[in-house]
C-alpha positions, 0 to 999 in steps of 0.5 A: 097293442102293436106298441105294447108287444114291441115294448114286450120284446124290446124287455125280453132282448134286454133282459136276455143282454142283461142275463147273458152280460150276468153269466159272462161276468160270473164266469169271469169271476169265476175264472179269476177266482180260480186263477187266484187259487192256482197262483196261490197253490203254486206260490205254496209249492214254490215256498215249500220247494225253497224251504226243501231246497233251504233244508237239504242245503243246510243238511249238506253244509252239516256233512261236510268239511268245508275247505274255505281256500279252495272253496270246496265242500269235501263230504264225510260220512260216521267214519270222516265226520272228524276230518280235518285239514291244513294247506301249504304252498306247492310249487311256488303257489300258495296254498295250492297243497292240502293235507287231510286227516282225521282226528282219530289219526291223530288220536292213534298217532300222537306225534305222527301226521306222515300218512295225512292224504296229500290234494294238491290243486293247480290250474291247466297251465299251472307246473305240476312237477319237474322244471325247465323242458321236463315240467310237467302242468297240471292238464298233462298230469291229470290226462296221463293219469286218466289214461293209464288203465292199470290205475286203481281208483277204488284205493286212490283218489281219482283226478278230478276237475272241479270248476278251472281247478285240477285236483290230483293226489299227491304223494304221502309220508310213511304209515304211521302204524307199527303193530298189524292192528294198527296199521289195519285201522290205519289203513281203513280210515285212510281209505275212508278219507280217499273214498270222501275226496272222490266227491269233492264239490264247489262250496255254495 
C-alpha cells in the first residue's frame, strides 16, 4: 500500500514537472511568435519608410535644377520650373561662376542674357576679388556681407555656405526690359530666381 502511494506521488510530481515543463514551452513559443510578428511589423514599417524615403527623394530631384559642377540641387517652384544654367571661369577657377535663367527670359528677351542672376562659389581660401594686399577671399567676402546690417536679403541672395564651399552673388549686366511692362515682368522672375538660390543644397 505504502509502494503504491509512493508510486501515486512519484506520477503526481512527474506529472506537475511535465505540465510545468509544457507551460514554460508554450510560453516560450508563444513568446517567440510574438517576436516574430514584431520583427515582421518592424521590417514593414522599415520598408515603408524607405519606399517614403525613395518617394520624396525622387519628388525633390523632380523639383529641382540640378547643377552637376557644383553638385548642388537649386529647388524651383510653377514660376522657375524652366530655370537654367551655365558656368564660366572666375578668378583663374574653372567653372566656379554660374549664370541662371529662365527660359521665360529667354522667350522675353531673345538676344538679350545681361540680367541672368550671377553665383560665383569659391573656397575660404580661395581670391574673391582685387590682387596682390588688396585681394579679397571668399571667407572675408562672405563675413562683410553677413555683417552689414543694412543688407536686404529679401531682394538679393543671401551668402551661403553649402559643404566647404561659399556661394555669393555676383554682379549682373543690365535689365533687359525697356518698356515698364516689361521690366515689371522682368523683375519678377528674377526675384523668383533669387528666392530659389537662397535654398541651395548638396545634391544627393
Amino acid at each position: 500500500m505504502r509502494k503504491l502511494l509512493v508510486l501515486i506521488l512519484i506520477a503526481a510530481v512527474a506529472g506537475g514537472v511535465y505540465y510545468w515543463q509544457h507551460q514554460e514551452v508554450t510560453k516560450l513559443q508563444k513568446q517567440l511568435a510574438d517576436a516574430n510578428n514584431t520583427n515582421s511589423t518592424q521590417a514593414s514599417q522599415v520598408r515603408d519608410l524607405q519606399q517614403q524615403i525613395a518617394n520624396a527623394t525622387k519628388k525633390a530631384d523632380e523639383n529641382a535644377l540640378t547643377v552637376k559642377e557644383w553638385g548642388i540641387k537649386v529647388p524651383v517652384s510653377a514660376s522657375t520650373s524652366d530655370l537654367e544654367y551655365g558656368v564660366s571661369d572666375f578668378n583663374g577657377k574653372t567653372n566656379a561662376k554660374a549664370s541662371f535663367r529662365t527660359k521665360q527670359l529667354n522667350t522675353l528677351f531673345p538676344n538679350c542674357t545681361t540680367d541672368s542672376v550671377v553665383i560665383v562659389r569659391g573656397q575660404a581660401g580661395d581670391t574673391f576679388s582685387g590682387t596682390g594686399t588688396t585681394a579679397k577671399t571668399f571667407k572675408q567676402q562672405y563675413d562683410t556681407l553677413l555683417a552689414d546690417k543694412n543688407a536686404d536679403w529679401t531682394k538679393n541672395v543671401k551668402p551661403q555656405l553649402v559643404g566647404n564651399y561659399y556661394y555669393i552673388q555676383g554682379q549682373s549686366g543690365a535689365a533687359c526690359g525697356s518698356k515698364a511692362a516689361d521690366t515689371t515682368q522682368e523683375n519678377q522672375i528674377l526675384q523668383a530666381i533669387k528666392d530659389a538660390l537662397q535654398k541651395i543644397t548638396t545634391a544627393s
